[in-house]
C-alpha positions as CSV (number, residue, x, y, z in Angstrom):
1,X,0.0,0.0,0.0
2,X,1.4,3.4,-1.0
3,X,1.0,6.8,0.3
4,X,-1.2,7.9,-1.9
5,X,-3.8,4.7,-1.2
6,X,-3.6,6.1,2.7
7,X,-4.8,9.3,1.6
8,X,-7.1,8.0,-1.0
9,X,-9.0,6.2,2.4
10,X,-8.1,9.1,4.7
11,X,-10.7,11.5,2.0
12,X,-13.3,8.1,2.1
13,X,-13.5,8.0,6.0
14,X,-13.6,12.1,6.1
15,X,-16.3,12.0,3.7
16,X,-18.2,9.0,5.0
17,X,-18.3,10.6,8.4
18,X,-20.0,14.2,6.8
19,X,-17.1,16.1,6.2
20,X,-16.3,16.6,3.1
21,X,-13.2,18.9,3.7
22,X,-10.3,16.8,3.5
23,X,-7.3,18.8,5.2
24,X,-4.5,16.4,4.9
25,X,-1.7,17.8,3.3
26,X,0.6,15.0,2.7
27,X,0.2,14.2,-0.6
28,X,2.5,14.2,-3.6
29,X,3.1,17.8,-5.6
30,X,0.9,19.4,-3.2
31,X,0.7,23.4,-3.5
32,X,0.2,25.7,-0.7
33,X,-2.6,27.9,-1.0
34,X,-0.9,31.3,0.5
35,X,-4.3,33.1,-0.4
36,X,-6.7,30.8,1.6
37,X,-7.1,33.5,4.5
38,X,-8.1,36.1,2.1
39,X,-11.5,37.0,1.5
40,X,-13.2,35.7,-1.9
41,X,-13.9,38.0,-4.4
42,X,-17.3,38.7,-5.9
43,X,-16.1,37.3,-9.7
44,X,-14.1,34.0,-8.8
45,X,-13.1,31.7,-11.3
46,X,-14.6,28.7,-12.5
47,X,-11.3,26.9,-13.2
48,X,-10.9,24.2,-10.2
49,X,-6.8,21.9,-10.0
50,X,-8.3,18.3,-9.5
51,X,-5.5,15.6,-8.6
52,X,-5.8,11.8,-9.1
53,X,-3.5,8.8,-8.2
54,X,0.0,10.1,-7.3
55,X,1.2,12.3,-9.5
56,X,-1.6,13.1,-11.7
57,X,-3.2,16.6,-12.0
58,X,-5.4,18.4,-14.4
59,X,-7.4,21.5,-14.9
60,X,-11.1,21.3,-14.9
61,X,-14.3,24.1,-16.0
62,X,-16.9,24.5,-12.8
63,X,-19.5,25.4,-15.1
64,X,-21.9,24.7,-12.3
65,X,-20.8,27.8,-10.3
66,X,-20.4,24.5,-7.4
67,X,-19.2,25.6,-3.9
68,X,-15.7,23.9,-3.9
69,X,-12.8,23.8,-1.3
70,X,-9.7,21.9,-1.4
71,X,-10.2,18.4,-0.2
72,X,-13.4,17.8,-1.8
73,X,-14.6,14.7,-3.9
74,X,-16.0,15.7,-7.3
75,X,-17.5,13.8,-10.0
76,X,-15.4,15.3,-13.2
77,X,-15.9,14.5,-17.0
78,X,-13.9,11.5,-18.6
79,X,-13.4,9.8,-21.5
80,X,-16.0,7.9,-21.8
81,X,-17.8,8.0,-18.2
82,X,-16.6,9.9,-16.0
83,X,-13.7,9.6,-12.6
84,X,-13.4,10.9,-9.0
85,X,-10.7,12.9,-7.9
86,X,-9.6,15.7,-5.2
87,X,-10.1,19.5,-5.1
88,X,-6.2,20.4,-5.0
89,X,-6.1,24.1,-5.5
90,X,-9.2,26.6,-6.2
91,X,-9.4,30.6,-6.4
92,X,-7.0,32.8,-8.4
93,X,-3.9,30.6,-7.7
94,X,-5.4,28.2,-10.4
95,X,-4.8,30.9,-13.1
96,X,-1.1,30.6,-11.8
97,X,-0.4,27.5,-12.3
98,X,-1.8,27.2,-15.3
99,X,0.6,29.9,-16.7
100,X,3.3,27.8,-15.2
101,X,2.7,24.9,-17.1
102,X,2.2,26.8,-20.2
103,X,-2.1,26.1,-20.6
104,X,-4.3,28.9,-22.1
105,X,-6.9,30.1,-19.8
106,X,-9.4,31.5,-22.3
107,X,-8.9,27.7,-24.2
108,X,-12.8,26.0,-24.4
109,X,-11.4,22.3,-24.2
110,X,-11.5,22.1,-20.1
111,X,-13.5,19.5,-19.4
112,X,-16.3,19.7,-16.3
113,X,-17.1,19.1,-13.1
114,X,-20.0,16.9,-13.0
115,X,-20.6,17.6,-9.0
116,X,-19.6,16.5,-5.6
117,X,-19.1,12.9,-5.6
118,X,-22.0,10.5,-3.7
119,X,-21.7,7.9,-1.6
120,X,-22.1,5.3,-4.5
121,X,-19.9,6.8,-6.3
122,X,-17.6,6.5,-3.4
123,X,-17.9,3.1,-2.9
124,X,-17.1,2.2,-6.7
125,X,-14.1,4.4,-6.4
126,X,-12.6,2.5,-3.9
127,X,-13.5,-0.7,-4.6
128,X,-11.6,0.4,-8.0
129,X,-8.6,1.4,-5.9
130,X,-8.6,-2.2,-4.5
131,X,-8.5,-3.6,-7.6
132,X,-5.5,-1.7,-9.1
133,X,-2.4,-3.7,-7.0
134,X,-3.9,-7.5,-8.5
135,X,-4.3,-6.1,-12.1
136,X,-0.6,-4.9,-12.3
137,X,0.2,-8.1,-11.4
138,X,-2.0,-10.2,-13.6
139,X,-0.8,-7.2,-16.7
140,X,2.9,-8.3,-15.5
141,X,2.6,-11.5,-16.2
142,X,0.6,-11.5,-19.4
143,X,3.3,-9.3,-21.2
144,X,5.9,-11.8,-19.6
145,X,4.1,-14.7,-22.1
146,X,3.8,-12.5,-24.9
147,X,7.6,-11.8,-24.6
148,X,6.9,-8.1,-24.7
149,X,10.3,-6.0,-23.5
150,X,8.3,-4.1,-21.6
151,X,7.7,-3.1,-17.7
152,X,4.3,-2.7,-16.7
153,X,5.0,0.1,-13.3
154,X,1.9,0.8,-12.5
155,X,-2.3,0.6,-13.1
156,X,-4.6,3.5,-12.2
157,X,-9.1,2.9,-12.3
158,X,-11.0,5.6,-13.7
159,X,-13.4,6.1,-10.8
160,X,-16.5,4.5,-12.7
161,X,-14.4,1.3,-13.2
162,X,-15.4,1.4,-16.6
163,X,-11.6,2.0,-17.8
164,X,-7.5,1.8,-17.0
165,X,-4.8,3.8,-17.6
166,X,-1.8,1.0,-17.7
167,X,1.8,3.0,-17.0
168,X,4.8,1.6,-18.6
169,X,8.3,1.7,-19.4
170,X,10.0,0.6,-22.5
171,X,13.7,1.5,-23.8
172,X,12.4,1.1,-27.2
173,X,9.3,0.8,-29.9
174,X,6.8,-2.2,-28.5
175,X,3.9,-3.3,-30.5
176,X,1.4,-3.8,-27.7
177,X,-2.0,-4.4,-30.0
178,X,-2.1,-7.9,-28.9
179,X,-1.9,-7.3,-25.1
180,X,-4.5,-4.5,-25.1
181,X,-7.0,-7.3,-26.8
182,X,-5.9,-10.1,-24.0
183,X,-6.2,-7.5,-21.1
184,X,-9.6,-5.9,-22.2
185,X,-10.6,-9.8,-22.6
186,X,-9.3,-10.2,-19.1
187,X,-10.4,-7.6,-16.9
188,X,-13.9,-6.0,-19.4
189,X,-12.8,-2.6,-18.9
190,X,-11.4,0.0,-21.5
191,X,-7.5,0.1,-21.5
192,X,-5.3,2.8,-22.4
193,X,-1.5,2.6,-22.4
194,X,0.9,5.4,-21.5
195,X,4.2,5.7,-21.6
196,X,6.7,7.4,-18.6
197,X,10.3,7.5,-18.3
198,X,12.4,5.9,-15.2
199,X,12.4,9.4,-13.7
200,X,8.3,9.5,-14.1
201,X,8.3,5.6,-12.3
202,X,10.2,6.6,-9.5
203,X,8.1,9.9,-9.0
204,X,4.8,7.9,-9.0
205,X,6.3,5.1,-6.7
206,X,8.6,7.2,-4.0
207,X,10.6,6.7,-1.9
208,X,13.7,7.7,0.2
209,X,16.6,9.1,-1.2
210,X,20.2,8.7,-0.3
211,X,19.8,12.1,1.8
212,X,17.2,10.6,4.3
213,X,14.5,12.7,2.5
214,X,11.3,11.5,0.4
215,X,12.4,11.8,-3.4
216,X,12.3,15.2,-5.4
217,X,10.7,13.5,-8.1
218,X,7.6,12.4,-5.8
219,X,7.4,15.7,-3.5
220,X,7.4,18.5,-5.6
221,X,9.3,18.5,-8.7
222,X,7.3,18.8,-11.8
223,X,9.5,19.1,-14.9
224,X,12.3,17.1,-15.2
225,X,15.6,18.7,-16.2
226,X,18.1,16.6,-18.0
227,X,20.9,16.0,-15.9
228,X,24.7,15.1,-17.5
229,X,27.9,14.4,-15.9
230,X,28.8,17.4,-16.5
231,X,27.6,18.8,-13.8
232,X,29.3,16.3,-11.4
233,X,32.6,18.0,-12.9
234,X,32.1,21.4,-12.5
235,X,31.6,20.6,-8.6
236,X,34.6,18.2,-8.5
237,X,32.8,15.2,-7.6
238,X,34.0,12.0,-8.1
239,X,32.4,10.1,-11.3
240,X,31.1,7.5,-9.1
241,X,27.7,5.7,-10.6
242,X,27.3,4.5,-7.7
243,X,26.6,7.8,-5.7
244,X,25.5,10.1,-8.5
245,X,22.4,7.8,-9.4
246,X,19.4,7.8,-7.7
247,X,16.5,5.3,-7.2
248,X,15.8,5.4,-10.8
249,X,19.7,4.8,-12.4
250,X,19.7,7.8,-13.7
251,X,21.8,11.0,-12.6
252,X,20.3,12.7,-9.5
253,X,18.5,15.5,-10.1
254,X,19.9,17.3,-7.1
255,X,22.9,17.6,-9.1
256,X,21.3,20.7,-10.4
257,X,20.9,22.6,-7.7
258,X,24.3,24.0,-6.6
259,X,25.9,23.8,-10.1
260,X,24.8,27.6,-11.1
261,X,26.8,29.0,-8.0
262,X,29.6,26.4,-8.9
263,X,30.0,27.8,-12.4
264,X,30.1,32.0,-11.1
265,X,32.3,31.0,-8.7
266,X,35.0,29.1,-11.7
267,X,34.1,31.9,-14.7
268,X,38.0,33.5,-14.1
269,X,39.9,30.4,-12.5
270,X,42.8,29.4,-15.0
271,X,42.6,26.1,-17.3
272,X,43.1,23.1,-15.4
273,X,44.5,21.1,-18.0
274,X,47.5,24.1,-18.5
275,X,50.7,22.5,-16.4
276,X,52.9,25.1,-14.1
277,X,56.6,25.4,-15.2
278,X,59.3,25.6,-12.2
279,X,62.7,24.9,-11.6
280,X,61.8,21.6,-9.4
281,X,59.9,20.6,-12.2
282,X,56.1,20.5,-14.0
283,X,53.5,20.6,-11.9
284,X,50.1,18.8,-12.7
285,X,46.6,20.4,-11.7
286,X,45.2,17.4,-9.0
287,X,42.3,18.9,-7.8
288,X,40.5,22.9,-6.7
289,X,38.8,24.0,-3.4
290,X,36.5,26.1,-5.6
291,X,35.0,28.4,-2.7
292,X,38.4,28.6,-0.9
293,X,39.8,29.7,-4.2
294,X,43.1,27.0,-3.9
295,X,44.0,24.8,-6.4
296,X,46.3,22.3,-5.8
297,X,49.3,20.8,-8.0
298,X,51.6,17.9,-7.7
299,X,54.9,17.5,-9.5
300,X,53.6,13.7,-10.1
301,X,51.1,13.5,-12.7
302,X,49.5,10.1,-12.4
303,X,49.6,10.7,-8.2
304,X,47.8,12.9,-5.8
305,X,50.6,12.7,-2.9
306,X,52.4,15.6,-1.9
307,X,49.9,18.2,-3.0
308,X,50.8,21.9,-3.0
309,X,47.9,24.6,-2.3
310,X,48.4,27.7,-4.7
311,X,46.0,30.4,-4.8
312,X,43.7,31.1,-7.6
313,X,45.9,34.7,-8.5
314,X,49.1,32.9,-7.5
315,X,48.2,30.2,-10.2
316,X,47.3,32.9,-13.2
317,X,50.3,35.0,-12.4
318,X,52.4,32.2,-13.0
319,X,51.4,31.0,-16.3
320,X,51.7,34.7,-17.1
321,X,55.1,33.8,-16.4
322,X,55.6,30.8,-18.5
323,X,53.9,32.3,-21.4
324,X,57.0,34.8,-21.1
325,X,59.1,32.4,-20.9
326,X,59.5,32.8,-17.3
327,X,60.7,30.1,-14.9
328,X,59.9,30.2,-11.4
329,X,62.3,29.1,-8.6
330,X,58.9,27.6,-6.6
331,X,54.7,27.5,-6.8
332,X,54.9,28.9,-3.2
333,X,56.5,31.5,-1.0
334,X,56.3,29.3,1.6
335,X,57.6,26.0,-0.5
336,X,60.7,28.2,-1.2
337,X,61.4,28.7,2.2
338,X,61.2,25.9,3.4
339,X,63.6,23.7,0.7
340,X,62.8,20.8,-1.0
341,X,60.6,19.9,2.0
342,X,56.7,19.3,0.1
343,X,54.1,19.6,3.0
344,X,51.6,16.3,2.6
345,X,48.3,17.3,3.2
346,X,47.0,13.7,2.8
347,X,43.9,12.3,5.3
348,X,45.3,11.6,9.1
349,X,42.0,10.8,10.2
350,X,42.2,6.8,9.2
351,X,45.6,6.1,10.3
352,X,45.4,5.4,13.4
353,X,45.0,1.3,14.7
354,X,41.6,0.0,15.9
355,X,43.3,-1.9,18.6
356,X,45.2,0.9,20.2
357,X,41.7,1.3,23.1
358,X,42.2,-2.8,23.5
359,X,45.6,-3.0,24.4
360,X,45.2,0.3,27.1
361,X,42.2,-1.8,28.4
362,X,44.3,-5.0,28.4
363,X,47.4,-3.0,30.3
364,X,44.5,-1.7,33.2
365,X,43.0,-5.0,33.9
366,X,46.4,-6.4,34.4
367,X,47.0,-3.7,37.1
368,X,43.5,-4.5,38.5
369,X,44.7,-8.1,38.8
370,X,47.7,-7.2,41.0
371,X,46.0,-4.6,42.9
372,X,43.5,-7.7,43.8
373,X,46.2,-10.3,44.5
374,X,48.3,-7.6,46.6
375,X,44.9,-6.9,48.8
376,X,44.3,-11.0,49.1
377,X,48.0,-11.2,50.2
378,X,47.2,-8.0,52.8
């Protein structure tokens, strides 16, 4: 059972028990209604946000002027039939998020709320919702016998029960014409087949990310930005698949976050891939401290040991230098100084023995012993 089942019965109990308002919060994409304490105005639209099953939304026509609040079952029109869903957002800030998702508010093809939803058409919806886990499984298996490369992720019930929308993912083209006429044998309803990527599968499913927070994907992000590795590089990260996919195999999204204030900060650091000349040697760009502003060089070029930090000025005044021709007796000032002697900034925090506690432990309860045997001697 997911989270979005829960809330599905949470809005059933709240209506069966006369009230309507459902006040839960807690549910995928939700958007906070900052203008709910304000009073209405006399012209208010007729545009209501409806949500379904996880992360389906849509925009819907109150053409019957009905009193709506957020929480409420309604009734809205379908194809054919019609389905139940929730009262997500209402008032002006409906206008907003259509402009965010780049729909036409004067457009005529908004379909309509029918009205609030009744007990009976209550009870259908859920016993719809109950029937959604066992029909991705039997779907599963029948595309498993038609050896179909395909993976069926999820099954959402229009509310009349009269049709399914069957959520899948495919790396390439399948020709699913004979499993729509096996499942609409199988189950008597009207199928429809839709297509998501990985990113789209792991938003409807959730989860917990590696951070110890519920996913992006499944909390609030909408539109998925295409994530490369270059982005991993511009922050000096490791190219580790392991840590920079998420849930879904793909890149983490999160990725995208920082990486605008990583790229201001690099716009007038030097080429990396430019050696330093010196007297002791070349030295080889190993890695940057990008908000510290150090980079740091080693005259070994396949090795990180020894590592020198050189400021990000100290570093483009000496290639000045060696595009003059100019040869500089050190990187540092304080290398200079101090000879031929390379400071090792490598990581102390590991070196230490695991034992070193057991053996103190080991020392006391020998003293422990004596103390004992000189008091039985006393």
């Amino acid at each position: 059972m997911n989270e979005n089942d829960n809330n599905t019965r949470l809005c059933i109990k709240t209506t069966q028990v006369k009230s309507p308002k459902y006040t839960g919060s807690c549910h995928k994409l939700n958007t906070y209604d900052w203008l709910n304490d304000i009073p209405e105005t006399p012209v208010k639209p007729d545009l209501v946000e409806v949500r379904f099953k996880n992360t389906r939304k849509d925009f819907y026509r109150n053409s019957n002027q009905i009193r709506l609040r957020i929480g409420d079952l309604v009734a809205v029109e379908a194809t054919p039939g019609h389905d139940i869903g929730i009262v997500s957002l209402t008032g002006e800030l409906v206008t907003n998020q259509m402009k965010k998702c780049n729909i036409q508010v004067e457009s005529d093809d908004f379909k309509k709320v029918y009205r609030k939803a009744k007990p009976a058409d209550i009870e259908k919806w859920e016993e719809a919702i109950q029937l959604e886990n066992s029909t991705m499984l039997k779907a599963r298996k029948i595309a498993v016998d038609l050896n179909l490369e395909m993976k069926i992720g999820d099954v959402e019930y229009q509310g009349d029960k009269t049709k399914a929308i069957f959520y899948y993912i495919a790396e390439g083209r399948v020709d699913f014409r004979e499993l729509i006429k096996v499942l609409a044998e199988e189950f008597k309803i009207r199928i429809e087949m839709r297509q998501i990527g990985a990113r789209q599968e792991a938003g409807r499913i959730g989860g917990i990310g590696s951070c110890g927070r519920e996913l992006c994907c499944s909390s609030w992000i909408t539109n998925f930005v295409s994530v490369t590795t270059n982005a991993a590089r511009y922050q000096e990260l490791s190219l580790n698949p392991q840590k920079l996919a998420g849930q879904c195999g793909k890149l983490k999204c999160c990725l995208n976050y920082e990486l605008g204030c990583y790229i201001d900060a690099q716009k007038d650091f030097p080429d990396t891939a430019v050696p330093i000349e010196t007297e002791q040697g070349t030295a080889y760009h190993q890695k940057t401290d990008i908000f510290r502003r150090i980079m740091w060089y080693s005259y070994e070029k396949e090795s990180s040991v020894n590592l020198i930090p050189v400021p990000v000025e100290r570093v483009i005044q000496l290639l000045d230098l060696n595009i003059k021709g100019t040869k500089i007796p050190a990187l540092t000032e304080q290398q200079r100084t101090t000879g031929n002697r390379i400071i090792d900034y490598g990581n102390r925090v590991g070196e230490d023995s695991l034992t070193r506690f057991d053996k103190k432990s080991e020392t006391t309860g020998k003293k422990k012993k004596n103390v004992k045997k000189k008091r039985k001697g006393n």
